[in-house]
SEGU-202268 format. One record per residue: chain; residue number from 0; residue in one letter; x, y, z of N, C-alpha, C in turn. Coordinates in steps of 0.001 Angstrom, whole numbers. Layout:
BEGIN
<A, NUM, A, <X, Y, Z>, <X, Y, Z>, <X, Y, Z>>,
...
***
This chain:
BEGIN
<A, 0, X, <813, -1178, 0>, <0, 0, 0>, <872, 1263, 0>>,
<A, 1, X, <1730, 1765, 940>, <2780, 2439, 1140>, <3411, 2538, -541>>,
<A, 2, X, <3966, 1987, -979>, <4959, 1680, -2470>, <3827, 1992, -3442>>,
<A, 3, X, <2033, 1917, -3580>, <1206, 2577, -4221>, <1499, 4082, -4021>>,
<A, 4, X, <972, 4280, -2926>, <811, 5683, -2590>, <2336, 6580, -3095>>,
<A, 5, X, <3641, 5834, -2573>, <4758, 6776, -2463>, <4584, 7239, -4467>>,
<A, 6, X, <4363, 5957, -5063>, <4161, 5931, -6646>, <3274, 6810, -7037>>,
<A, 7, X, <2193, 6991, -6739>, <1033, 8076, -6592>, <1430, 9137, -6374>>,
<A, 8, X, <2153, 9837, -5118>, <2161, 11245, -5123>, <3480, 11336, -5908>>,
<A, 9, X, <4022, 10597, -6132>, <5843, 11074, -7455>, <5622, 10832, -8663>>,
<A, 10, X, <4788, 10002, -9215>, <4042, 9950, -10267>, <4043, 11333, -11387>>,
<A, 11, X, <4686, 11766, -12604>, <4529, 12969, -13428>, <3296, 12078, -13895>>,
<A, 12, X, <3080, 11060, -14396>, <1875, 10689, -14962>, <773, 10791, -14356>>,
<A, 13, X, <529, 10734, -13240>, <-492, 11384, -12233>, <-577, 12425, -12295>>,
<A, 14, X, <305, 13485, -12328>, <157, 14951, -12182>, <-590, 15234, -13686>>,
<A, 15, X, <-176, 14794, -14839>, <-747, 14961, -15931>, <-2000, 14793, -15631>>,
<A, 16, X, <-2850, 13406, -15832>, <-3547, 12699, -15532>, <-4237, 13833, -14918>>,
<A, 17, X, <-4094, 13893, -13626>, <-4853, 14925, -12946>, <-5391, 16395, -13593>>,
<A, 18, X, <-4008, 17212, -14133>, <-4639, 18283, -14894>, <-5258, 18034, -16127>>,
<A, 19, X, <-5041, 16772, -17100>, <-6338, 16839, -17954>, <-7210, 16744, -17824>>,
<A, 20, X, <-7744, 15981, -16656>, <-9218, 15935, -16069>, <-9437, 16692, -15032>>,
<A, 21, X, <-9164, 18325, -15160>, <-9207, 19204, -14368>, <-9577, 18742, -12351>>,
<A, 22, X, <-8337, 18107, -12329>, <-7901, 18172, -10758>, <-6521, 19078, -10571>>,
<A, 23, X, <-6298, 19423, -9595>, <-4779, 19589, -9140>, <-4191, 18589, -8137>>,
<A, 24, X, <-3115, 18580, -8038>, <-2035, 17475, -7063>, <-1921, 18782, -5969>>,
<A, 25, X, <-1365, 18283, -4789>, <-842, 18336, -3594>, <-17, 19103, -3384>>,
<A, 26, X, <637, 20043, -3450>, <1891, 20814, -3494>, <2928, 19711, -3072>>,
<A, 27, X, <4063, 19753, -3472>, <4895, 18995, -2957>, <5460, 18692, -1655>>,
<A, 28, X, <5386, 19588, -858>, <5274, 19694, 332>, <4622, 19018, 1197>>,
<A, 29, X, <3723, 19449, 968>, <2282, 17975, 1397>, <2837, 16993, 1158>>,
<A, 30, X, <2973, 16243, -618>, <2925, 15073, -669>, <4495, 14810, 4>>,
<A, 31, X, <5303, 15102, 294>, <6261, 14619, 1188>, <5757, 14510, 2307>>,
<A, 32, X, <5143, 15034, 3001>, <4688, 15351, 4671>, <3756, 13883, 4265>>,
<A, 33, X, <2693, 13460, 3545>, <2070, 12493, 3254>, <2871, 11038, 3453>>,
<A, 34, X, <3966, 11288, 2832>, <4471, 9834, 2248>, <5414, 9681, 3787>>,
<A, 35, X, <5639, 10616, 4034>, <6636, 10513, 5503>, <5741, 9637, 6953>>,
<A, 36, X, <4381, 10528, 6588>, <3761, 9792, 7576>, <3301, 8539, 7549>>,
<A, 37, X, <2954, 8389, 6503>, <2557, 6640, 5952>, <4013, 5924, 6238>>,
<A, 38, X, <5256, 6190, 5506>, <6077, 5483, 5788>, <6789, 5566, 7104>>,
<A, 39, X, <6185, 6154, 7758>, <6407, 5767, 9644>, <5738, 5497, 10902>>,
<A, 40, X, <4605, 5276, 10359>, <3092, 5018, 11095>, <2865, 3799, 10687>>,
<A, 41, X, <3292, 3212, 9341>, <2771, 1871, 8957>, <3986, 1056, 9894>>,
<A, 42, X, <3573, 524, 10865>, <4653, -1271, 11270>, <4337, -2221, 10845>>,
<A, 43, X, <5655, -2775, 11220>, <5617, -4426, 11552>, <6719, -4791, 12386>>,
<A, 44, X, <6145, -5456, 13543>, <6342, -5739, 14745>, <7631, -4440, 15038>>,
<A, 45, X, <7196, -3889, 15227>, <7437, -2244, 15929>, <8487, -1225, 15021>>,
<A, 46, X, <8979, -1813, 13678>, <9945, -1648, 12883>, <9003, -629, 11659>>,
<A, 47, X, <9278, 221, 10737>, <8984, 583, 9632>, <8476, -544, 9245>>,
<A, 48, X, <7682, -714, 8222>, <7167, -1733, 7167>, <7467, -1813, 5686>>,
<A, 49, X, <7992, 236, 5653>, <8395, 237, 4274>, <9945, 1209, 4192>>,
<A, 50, X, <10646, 722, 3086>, <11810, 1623, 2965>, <11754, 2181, 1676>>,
<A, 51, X, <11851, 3428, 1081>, <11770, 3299, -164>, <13237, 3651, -1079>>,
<A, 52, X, <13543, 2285, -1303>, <14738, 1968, -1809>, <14866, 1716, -2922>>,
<A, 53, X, <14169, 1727, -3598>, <13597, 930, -4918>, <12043, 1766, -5650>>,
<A, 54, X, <12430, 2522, -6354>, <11389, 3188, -7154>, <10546, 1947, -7255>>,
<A, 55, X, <8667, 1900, -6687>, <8031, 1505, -7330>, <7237, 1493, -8865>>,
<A, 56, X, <7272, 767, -9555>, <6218, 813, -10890>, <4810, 35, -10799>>,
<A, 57, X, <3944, 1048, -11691>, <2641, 346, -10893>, <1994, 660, -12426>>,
<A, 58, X, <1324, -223, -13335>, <753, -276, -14606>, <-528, -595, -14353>>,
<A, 59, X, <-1310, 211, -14812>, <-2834, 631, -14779>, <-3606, 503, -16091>>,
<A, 60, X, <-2696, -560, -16971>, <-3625, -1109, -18573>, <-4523, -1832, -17936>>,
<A, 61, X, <-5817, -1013, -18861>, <-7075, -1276, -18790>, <-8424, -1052, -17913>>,
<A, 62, X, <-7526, -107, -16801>, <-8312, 561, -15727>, <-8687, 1902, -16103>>,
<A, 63, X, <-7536, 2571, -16921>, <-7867, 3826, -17739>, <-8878, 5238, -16456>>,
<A, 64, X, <-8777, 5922, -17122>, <-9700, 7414, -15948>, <-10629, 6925, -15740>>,
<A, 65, X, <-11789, 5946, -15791>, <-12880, 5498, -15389>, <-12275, 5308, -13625>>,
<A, 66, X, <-11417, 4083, -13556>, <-11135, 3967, -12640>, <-10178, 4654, -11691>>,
<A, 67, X, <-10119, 6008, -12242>, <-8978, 6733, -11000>, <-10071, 8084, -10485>>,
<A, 68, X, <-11098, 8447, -11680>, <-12121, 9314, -11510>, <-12892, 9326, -10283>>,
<A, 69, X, <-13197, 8364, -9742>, <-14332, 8218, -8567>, <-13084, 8163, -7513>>,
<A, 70, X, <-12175, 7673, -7171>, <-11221, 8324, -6411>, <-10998, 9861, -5899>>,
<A, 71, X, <-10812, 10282, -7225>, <-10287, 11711, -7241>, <-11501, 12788, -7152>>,
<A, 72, X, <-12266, 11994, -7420>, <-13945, 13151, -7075>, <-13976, 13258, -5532>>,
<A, 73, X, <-13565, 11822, -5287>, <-14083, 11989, -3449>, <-13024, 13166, -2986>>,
<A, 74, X, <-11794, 13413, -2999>, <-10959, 14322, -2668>, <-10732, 15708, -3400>>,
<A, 75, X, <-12186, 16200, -4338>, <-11968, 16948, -5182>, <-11795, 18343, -4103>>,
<A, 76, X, <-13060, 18435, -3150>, <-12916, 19851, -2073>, <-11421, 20026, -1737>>,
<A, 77, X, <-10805, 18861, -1038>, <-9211, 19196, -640>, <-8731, 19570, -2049>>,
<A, 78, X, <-8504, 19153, -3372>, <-7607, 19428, -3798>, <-7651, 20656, -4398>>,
<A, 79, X, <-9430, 21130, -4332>, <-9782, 22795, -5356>, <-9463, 23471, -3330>>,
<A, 80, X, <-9241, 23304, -2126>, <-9105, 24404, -1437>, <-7636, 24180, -1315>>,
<A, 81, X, <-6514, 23355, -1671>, <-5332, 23593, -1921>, <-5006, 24300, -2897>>,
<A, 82, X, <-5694, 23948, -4089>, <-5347, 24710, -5527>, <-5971, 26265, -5088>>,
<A, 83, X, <-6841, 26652, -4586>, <-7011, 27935, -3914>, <-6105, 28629, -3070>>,
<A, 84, X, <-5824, 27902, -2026>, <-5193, 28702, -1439>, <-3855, 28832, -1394>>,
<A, 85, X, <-3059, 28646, -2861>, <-2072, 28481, -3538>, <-2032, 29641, -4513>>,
<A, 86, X, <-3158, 29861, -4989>, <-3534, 30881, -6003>, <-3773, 32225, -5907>>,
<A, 87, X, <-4384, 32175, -4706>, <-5299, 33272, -4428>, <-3703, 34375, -3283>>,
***
């Protein structure tokens, strides 16, 4: 899960992805503060669970924007009052 997500917010194909189907990403900032906390909150038996040592790759043939759309709707308020208050 961790190695999704870290792939997700470093992702340029996500960031695309996102602005053609009018979303915005996270400032980078965030998504570091994000991936920091996942990768130190997630254990196993009292140790980290993840290291990221190894760029994950994660191929999404045949899931296409159908399936990343209903995701990204649920988080659309956070990402238009980040993209706001970035702008404004």
């Amino acid at each position: 899960m961790v190695r999704f997500w870290s792939w997700f917010y470093k992702s340029e194909s996500i960031e695309r992805l996102a602005a053609a189907t009018g979303y915005s990403v996270f400032p980078w900032a965030v998504r570091q503060t994000l991936l920091q906390r996942l990768q130190s909150d997630i254990l196993c038996g009292g140790s980290p669970a993840f290291a990221d040592t190894a760029e994950a790759t994660f191929t999404l043939e045949g899931a296409g924007v159908p399936w990343l759309t209903e995701p990204l709707a649920r988080h659309s308020s956070i990402y238009s009052s980040v993209r706001d208050s970035h702008t404004s």
